[in-house]
C-alpha positions in Angstrom: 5.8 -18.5 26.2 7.8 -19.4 29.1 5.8 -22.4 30.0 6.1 -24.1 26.6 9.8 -23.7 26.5 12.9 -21.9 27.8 13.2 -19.9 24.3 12.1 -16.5 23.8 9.8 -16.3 20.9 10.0 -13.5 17.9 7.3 -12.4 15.3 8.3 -11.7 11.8 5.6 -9.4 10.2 5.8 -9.6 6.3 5.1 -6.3 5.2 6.4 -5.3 1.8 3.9 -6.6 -0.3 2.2 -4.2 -3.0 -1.0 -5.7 -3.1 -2.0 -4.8 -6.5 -4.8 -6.3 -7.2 -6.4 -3.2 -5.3 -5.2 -1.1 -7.1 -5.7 2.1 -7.8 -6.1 2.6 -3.7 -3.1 0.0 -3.4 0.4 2.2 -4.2 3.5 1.5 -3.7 4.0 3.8 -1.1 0.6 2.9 0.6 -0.2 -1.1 -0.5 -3.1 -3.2 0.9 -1.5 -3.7 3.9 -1.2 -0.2 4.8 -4.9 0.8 3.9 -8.1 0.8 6.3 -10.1 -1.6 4.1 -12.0 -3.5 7.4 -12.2 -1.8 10.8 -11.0 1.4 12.2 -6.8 0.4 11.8 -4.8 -0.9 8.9 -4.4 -4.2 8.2 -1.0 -4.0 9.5 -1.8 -2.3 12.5 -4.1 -4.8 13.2 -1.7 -7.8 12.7 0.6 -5.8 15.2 -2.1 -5.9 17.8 -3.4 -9.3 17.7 0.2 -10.4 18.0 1.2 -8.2 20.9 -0.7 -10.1 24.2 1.9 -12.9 22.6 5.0 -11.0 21.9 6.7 -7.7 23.7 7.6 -5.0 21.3 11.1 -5.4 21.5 10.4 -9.0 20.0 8.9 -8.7 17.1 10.2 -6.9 13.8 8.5 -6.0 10.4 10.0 -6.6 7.3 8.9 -4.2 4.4 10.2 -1.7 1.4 11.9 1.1 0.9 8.7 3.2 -0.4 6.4 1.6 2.6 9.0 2.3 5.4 8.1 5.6 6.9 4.2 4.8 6.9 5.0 1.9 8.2 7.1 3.6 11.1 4.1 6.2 11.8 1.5 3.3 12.0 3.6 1.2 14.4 5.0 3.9 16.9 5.6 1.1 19.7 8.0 -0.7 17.8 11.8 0.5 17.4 13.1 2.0 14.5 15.9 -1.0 14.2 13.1 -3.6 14.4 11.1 -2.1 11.2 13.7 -3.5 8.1 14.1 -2.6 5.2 14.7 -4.4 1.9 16.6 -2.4 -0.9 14.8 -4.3 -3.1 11.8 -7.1 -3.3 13.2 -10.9 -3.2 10.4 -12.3 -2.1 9.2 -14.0 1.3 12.6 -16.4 2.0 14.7 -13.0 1.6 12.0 -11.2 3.7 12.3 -13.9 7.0 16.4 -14.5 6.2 16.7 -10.9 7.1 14.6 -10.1 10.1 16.5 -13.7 11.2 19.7 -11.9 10.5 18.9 -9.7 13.2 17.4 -11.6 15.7 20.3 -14.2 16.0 22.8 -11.3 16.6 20.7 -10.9 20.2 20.5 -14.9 20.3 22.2 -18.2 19.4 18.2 -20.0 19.5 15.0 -18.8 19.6 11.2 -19.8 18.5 10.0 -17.9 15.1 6.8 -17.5 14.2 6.5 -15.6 10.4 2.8 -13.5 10.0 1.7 -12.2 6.9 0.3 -8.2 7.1 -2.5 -8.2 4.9 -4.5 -11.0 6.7 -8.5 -10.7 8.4 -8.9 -12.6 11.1 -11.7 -12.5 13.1 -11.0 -15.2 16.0 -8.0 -13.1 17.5 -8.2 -15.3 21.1 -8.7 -18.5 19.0 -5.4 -17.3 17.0 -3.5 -16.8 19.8 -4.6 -19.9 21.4 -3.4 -21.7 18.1 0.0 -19.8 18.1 0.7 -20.9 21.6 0.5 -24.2 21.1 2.3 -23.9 17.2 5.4 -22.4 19.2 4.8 -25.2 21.6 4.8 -27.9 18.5 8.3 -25.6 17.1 9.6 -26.3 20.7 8.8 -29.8 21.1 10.2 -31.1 17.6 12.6 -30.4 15.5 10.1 -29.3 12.6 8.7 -27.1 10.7 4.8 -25.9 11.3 1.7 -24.5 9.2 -2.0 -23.4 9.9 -3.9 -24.8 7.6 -7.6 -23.2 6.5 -10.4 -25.0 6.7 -11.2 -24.4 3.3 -15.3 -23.2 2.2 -15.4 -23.3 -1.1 -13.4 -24.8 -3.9 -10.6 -22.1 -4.6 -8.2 -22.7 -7.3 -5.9 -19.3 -6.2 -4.1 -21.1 -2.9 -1.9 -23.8 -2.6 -3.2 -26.5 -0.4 -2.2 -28.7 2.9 -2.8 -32.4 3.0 -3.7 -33.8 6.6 -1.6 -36.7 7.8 -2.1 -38.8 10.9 -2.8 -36.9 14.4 0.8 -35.9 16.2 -0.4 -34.9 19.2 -2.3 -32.6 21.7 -0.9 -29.2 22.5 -2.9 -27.5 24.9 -6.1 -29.4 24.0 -5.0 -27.7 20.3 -4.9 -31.0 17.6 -1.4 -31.1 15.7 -1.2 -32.9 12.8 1.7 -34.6 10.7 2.0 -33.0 6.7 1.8 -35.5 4.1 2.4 -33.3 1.4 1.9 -29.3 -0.2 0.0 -28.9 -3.6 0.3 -25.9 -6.0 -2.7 -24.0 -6.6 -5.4 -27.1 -8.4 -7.9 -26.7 -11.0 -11.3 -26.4 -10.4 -11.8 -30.0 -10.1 -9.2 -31.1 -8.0 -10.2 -28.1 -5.8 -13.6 -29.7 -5.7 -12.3 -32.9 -5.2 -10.1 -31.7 -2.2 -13.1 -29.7 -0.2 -15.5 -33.1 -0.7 -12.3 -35.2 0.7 -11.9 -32.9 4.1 -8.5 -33.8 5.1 -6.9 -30.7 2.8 -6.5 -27.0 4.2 -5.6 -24.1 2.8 -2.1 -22.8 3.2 -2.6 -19.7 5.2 1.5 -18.5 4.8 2.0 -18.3 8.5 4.8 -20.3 9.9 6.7 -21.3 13.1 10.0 -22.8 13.8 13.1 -22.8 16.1 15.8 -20.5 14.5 18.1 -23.0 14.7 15.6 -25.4 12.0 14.9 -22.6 9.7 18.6 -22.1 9.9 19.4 -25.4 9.0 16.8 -25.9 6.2 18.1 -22.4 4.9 21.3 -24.0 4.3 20.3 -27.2 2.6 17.6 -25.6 0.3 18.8 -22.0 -0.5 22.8 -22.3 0.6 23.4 -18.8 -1.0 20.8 -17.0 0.9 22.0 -18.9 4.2 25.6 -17.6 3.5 24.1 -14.4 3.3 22.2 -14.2 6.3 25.4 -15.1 8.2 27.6 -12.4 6.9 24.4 -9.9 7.5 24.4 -10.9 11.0 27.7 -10.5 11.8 27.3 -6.8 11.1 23.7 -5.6 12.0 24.5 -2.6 14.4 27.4 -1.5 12.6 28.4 1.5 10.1 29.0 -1.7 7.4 25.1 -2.8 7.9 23.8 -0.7 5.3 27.0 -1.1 2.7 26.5 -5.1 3.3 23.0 -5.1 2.9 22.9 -3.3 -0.6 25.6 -5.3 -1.7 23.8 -8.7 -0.9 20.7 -8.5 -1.2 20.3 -8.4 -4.9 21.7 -11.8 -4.7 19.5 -13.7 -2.7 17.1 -16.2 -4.3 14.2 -14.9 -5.4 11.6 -17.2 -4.7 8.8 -18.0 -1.5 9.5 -19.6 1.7 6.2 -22.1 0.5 8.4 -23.1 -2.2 11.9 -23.0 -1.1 11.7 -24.5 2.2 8.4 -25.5 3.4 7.5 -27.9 0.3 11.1 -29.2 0.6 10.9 -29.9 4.7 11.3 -33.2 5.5 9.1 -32.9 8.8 6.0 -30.3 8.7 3.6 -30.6 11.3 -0.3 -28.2 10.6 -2.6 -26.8 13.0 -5.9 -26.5 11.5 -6.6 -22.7 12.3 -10.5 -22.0 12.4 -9.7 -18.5 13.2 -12.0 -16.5 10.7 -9.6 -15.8 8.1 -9.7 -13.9 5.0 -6.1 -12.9 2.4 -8.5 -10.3 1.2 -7.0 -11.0 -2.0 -8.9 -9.0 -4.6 -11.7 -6.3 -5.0 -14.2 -8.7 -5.2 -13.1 -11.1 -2.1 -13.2 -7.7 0.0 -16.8 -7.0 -1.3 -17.6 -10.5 -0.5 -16.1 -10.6 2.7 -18.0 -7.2 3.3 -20.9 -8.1 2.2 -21.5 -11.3 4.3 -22.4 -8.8 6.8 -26.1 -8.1 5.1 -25.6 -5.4 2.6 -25.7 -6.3 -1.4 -23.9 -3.4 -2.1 -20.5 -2.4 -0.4 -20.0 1.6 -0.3 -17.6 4.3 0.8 -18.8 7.8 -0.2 -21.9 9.8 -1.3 -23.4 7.0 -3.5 -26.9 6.7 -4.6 -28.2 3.6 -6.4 -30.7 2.4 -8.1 -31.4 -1.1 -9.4 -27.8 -1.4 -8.4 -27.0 -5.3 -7.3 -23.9 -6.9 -6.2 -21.3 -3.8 -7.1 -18.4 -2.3 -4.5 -18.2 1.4 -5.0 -15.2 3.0 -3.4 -16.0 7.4 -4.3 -15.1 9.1 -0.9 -14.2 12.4 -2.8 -17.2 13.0 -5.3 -20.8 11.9 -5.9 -21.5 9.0 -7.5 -24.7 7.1 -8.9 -24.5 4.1 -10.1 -28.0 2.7 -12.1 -28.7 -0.7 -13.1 -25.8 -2.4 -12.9 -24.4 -5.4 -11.3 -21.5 -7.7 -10.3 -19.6 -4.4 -10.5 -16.3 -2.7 -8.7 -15.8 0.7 -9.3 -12.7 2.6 -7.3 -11.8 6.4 -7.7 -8.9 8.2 -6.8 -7.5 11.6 -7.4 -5.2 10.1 -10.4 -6.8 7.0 -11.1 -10.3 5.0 -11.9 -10.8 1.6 -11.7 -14.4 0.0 -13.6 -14.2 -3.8 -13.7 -16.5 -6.5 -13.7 -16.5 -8.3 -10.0 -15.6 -11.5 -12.2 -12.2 -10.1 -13.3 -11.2 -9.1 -9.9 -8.4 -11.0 -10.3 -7.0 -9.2 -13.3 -6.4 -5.9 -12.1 -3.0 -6.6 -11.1 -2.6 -6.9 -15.1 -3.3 -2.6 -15.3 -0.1 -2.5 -12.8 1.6 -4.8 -15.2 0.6 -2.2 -18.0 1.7 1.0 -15.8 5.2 -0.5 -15.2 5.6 -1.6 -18.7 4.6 1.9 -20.0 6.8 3.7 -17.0 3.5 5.5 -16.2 5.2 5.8 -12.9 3.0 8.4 -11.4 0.1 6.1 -11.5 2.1 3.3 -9.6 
């Protein structure tokens, strides 16, 4: 990074989702993140190496739960025990980045951030890393905050969108554009409306900034949470880390960085980021994103269909046939099965919903 600027730069993996719209694979101990839904690693562990021909080990830190800690320290051997943290309890993504910033500004007063979500698929690692270059060289250059934004291919009404202003500059033969503004999650029109207008992007969640702006922001949007962060800091290392940490966490805002700071930021500049990405957000996305490869049907196990169209079947322990269906997902654990229609994908989060409400803990 050396020749963009004289900061060193630091990745903050987000890691403490519990992904549970796949569930029953998708536990608390072992969430989408942690799973080996595409490829031969996690999704984490894949995150991890994309990132590291950017960043050294020693510079990048993972932020996840209590429950997903120790996998996450066997999947991720390179990285320090002191740079995998851990939340007492789930406050959402602003929490998530004010803590791994806590740490990072006790080794230094300024430094370039870039904030990477786990659970992504990207298939364009060298055009990513081409992209975060020239982000950190954006962060860097101005006092700002910065967004990849998704080309968008269909018209989906389950992200939050990115609207194109006028052309900043050039970084690195990379186009960085100004924000003109962050929309909520649209209806199916206005999602159609934005994909025919082809200045709006998807907002992928990964960000970049100096410390010293998401600092600043911090304390002008969320002033509690920057307070916080400051007192956290000034004992990371210490015996009174882990007494201070339980003690102020469960007071931090409990909302998104989207929301809290990036919709708020008076200066955003976007990178659209045509690196083959996928949130694998559901059952169905992963059969989709699966599928694109040539096969109708997406299986793991000893599965023999007939007549069977359109259907992911995830059986690795027993045999399955599945005969005449369709537009099906079917997903079987030791505790657990999961039948659903491919077109309410979306609502198996709602069974976790039921599980907690029920304190069918086991099953969670």
């Amino acid at each position: 990074m050396a020749r963009h600027s004289a900061l060193a730069a630091f990745a903050i993996i987000l890691a403490g989702g519990r992904g549970t719209r796949f569930w029953p694979l998708s536990r608390a101990r072992r969430p989408k993140q942690l799973l080996t839904l595409v490829g031969a690693e996690s999704l984490l562990q894949q995150t991890y190496r994309r990132l590291r021909p950017l960043f050294p080990p020693e510079r990048m830190f993972v932020v996840t739960s209590r429950e997903q800690a120790p996998l996450v320290r066997r999947q991720l051997p390179q990285l320090a025990r002191q740079q995998i943290l851990v939340e007492p309890l789930a406050r959402n993504t602003a929490a998530a980045i004010t803590l791994a910033v806590a740490h990072i500004r006790r080794r230094v007063s300024e430094a370039l951030l870039g904030v990477l979500p786990a659970d992504h698929v990207i298939v364009r690692p060298a055009r990513f890393r081409q992209l975060v270059h020239a982000a950190l060289a954006a962060a860097a250059t101005a006092d700002c905050a910065v967004v990849f934004g998704i080309p968008p291919t269909q018209p989906h009404t389950g992200y939050g969108y990115i609207e194109r202003g006028a052309l900043w500059q050039r970084l690195s033969g990379v186009a960085v554009y100004r924000v003109r503004r962050f929309t909520e999650k649209p209806n199916l029109a206005t999602a159609r409306r934005y994909l025919r207008a082809k200045r709006f992007y998807w907002n992928s969640g990964m960000f970049f900034w100096k410390l010293s702006v998401f600092e600043h922001l911090l304390a002008q949007f969320l002033p509690r949470t920057a307070a916080a962060m400051h007192q956290l800091s000034a004992v990371v290392g210490s015996r009174a880390y882990a007494r201070q940490l339980a003690h102020l966490y469960p007071k931090l805002q409990n909302i998104s960085v989207d929301y809290a700071l990036m919709e708020r930021a008076p200066d955003v500049r976007m990178l659209p980021a045509d690196i083959g990405w996928n949130d694998l957000g559901s059952w169905a996305t992963l059969h989709d994103w699966l599928a694109a490869t040539g096969k109708e049907n997406v299986i793991w196990g000893d599965v023999f269909t007939r007549d069977a169209h359109n259907t992911l079947i995830y059986a690795p322990r027993k045999f399955v046939a599945a005969v005449g269906v369709k537009n099906l997902i079917v997903v079987e654990t030791p505790a657990a099965l999961l039948v659903c229609a491919k077109e309410y994908a979306q609502d198996v989060g709602k069974v976790v919903e039921y599980l907690q409400a029920s304190k069918r803990l086991r099953l969670l």
